[in-house]
C-alpha positions in Angstrom: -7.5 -111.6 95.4 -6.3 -108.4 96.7 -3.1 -110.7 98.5 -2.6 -111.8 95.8 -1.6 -109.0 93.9 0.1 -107.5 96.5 2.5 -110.5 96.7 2.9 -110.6 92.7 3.9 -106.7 93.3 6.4 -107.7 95.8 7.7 -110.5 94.2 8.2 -108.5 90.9 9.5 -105.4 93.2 11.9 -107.6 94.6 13.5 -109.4 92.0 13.9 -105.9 90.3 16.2 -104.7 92.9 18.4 -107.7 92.9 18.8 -107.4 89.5 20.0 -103.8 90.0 22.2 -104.5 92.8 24.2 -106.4 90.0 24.4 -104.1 87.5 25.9 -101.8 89.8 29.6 -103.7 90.0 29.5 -103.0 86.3 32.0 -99.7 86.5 31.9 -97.6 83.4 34.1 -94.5 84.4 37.7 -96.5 84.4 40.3 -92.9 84.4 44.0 -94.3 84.3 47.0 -93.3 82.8 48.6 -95.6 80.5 52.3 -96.3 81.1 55.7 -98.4 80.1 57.6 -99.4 82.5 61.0 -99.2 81.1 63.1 -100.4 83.8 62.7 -102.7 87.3 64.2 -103.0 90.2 62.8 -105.1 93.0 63.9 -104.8 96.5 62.8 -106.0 100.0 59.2 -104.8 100.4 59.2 -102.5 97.3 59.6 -102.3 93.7 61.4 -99.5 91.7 59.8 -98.9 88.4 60.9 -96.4 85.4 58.3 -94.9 83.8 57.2 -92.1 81.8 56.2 -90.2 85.0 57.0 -90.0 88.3 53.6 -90.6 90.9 54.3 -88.5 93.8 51.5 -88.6 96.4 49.8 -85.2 96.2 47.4 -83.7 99.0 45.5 -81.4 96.6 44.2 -84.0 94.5 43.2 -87.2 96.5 40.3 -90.0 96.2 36.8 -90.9 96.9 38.6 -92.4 100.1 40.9 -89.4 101.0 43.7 -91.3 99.6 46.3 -89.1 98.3 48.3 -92.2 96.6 48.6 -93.5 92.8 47.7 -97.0 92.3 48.9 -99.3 89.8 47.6 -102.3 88.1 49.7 -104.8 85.3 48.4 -104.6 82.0 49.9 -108.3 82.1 47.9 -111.2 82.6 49.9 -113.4 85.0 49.5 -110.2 87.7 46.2 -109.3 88.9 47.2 -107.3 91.9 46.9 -103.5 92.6 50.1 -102.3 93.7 50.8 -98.6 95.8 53.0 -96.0 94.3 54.3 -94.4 98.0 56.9 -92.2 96.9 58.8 -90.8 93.1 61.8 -89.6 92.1 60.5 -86.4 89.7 63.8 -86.0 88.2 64.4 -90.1 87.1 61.0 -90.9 87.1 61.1 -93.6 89.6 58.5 -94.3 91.5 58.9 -96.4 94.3 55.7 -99.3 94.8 54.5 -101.4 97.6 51.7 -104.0 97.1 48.5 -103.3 98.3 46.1 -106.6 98.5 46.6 -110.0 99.3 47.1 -110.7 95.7 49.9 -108.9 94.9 51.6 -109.6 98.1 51.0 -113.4 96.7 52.9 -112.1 93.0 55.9 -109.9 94.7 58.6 -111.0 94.2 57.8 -111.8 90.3 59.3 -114.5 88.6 59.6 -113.1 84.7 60.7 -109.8 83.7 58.0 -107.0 83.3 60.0 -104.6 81.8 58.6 -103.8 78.4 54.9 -104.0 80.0 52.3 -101.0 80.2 50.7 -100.7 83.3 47.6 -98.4 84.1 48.2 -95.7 87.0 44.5 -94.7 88.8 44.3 -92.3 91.5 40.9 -93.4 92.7 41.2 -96.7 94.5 37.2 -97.6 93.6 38.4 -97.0 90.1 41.7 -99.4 90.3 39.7 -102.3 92.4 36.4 -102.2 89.9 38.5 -101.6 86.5 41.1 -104.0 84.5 44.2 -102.4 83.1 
């Protein structure tokens, strides 16, 4: 009888703990700037994109991974990558991006127009891999 219970407790114990282990892909705290990209320009490797800000890496402010780039996902459907802003122009702001996973280098080049879109700038990686746009 005493087993017994003790394998109830583990069993119980257990399944517990899995059952956390999921809840915790569920990411709550999803910071991003909201953006329109008003005009595009793709390019070998890269794409140009207007917005209303220009993403220049900054060393003072960097990620839960050191990272001290922007990241950027479509608020469109049709694109589920994360793309890398690398560098901006302040005064035009352009800001030069790269994609950054296998699914966006699938996307680049893209075959409609995104101009007109918003698109949702995070600075913590974490927060762009675990959040939608």
């Amino acid at each position: 009888m005493k087993y017994l219970f003790i394998i109830l407790l583990l069993i119980i114990s257990c399944s517990e703990k899995e059952e956390y282990i999921l809840d915790i892909s569920y990411y709550e705290n999803c910071d991003f700037i909201e953006e329109e990209i008003y005009e595009v320009d793709l390019f070998e490797g890269y794409i140009t994109l207007e917005m209303n800000s220009a993403y220049v890496p900054d060393f003072n402010f960097t990620d839960s991974l050191l990272s001290d780039y922007y990241y950027l996902k479509f608020s469109n459907d049709s694109l589920k990558g994360i793309y890398v802003i690398t560098d901006a122009n302040v005064r035009y702001k352009i800001n030069k991006v790269q994609p950054y996973d296998s699914v966006s280098f699938i996307e680049y080049p893209f075959s409609f127009n995104i101009s007109g879109e918003k698109a949702c700038v995070y600075l913590d990686l974490l927060k762009t891999e675990n959040c939608d746009c």
